[in-house]
C-alpha positions in Angstrom: 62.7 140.3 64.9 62.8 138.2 67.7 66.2 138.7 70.1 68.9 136.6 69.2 71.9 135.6 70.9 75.8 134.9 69.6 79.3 134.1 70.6 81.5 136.5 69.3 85.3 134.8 70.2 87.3 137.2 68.9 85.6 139.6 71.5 85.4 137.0 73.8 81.6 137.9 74.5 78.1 136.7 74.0 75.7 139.3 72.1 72.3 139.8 72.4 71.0 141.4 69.4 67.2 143.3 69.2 65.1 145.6 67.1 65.9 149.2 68.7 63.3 150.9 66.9 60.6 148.7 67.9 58.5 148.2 65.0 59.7 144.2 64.5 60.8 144.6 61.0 64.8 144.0 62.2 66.0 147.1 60.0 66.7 148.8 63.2 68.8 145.8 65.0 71.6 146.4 67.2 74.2 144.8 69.7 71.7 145.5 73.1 74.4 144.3 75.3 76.9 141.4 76.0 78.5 139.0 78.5 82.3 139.0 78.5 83.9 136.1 79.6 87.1 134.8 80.0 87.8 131.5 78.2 90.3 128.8 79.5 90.6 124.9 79.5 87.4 123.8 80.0 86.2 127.1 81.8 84.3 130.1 81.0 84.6 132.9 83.5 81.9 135.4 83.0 83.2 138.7 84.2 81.1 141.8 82.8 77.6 141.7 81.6 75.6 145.0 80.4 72.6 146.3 78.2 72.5 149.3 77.1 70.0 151.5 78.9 68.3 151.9 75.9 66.9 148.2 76.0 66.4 147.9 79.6 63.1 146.5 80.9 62.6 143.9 77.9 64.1 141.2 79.8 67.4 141.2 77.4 69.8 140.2 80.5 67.7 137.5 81.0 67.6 135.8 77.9 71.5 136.7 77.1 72.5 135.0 80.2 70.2 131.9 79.9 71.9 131.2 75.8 75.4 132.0 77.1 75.1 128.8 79.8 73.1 127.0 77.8 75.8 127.4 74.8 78.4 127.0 78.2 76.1 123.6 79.2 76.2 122.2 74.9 80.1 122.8 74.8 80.5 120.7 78.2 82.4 123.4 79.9 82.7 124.5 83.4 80.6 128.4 85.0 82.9 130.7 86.8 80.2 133.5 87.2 82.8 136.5 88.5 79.8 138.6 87.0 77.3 139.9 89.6 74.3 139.5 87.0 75.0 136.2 86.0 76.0 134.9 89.5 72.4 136.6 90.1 70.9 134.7 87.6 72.2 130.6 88.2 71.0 132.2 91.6 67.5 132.9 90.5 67.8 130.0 88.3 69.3 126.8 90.4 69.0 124.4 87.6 71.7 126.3 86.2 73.9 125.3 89.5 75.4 122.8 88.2 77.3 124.5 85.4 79.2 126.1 88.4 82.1 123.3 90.0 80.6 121.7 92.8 84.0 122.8 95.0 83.4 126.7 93.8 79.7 127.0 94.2 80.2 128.3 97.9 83.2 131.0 96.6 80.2 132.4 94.5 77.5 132.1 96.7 75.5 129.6 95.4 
């Protein structure tokens, strides 16, 4: 099973699901990590990103961030990346600059 991402509102987090056993079959799929965000008119804060050690080194982070703004991006709302990794990330990845208010990039760095 290929890694898949979800919103999860009533945790106010994105998911990334993968196989943890490795063999592809998805009877061993579990929540790999998440990006908790804040949700407010026509915001999303991203505050706390992690993946469990366990699935480190698959490039997990990666793909979780890069749904979560595209999902941010499809629902027309505005990046506040409080997060380190995800701040990291539109960082690494500056066409996702935009998502971040013109007026804020500088607070963040970017």
């Amino acid at each position: 099973m290929e890694p898949q991402v979800a919103d999860r509102p009533e945790k106010s987090r994105y998911e990334i699901l993968a196989d943890a056993d490795g063999d592809g079959d998805g009877d061993g799929t579990e929540t790999a990590g998440f990006a908790e965000y804040h949700l407010s008119e026509g915001e999303i804060a991203f505050v706390h990103t992690e993946i469990d050690p366990r699935f480190g080194g698959r490039g997990l982070g990666g793909l979780l961030a890069r749904d979560a703004l595209d999902d941010a991006r499809a629902r027309g709302l505005s990046v506040l990346p409080y997060c380190p990794f995800i701040r990291g990330w539109i960082g690494k990845n500056p066409e996702y600059a935009d998502l971040v208010p013109e007026a804020r990039r500088a607070r963040f760095g970017l």
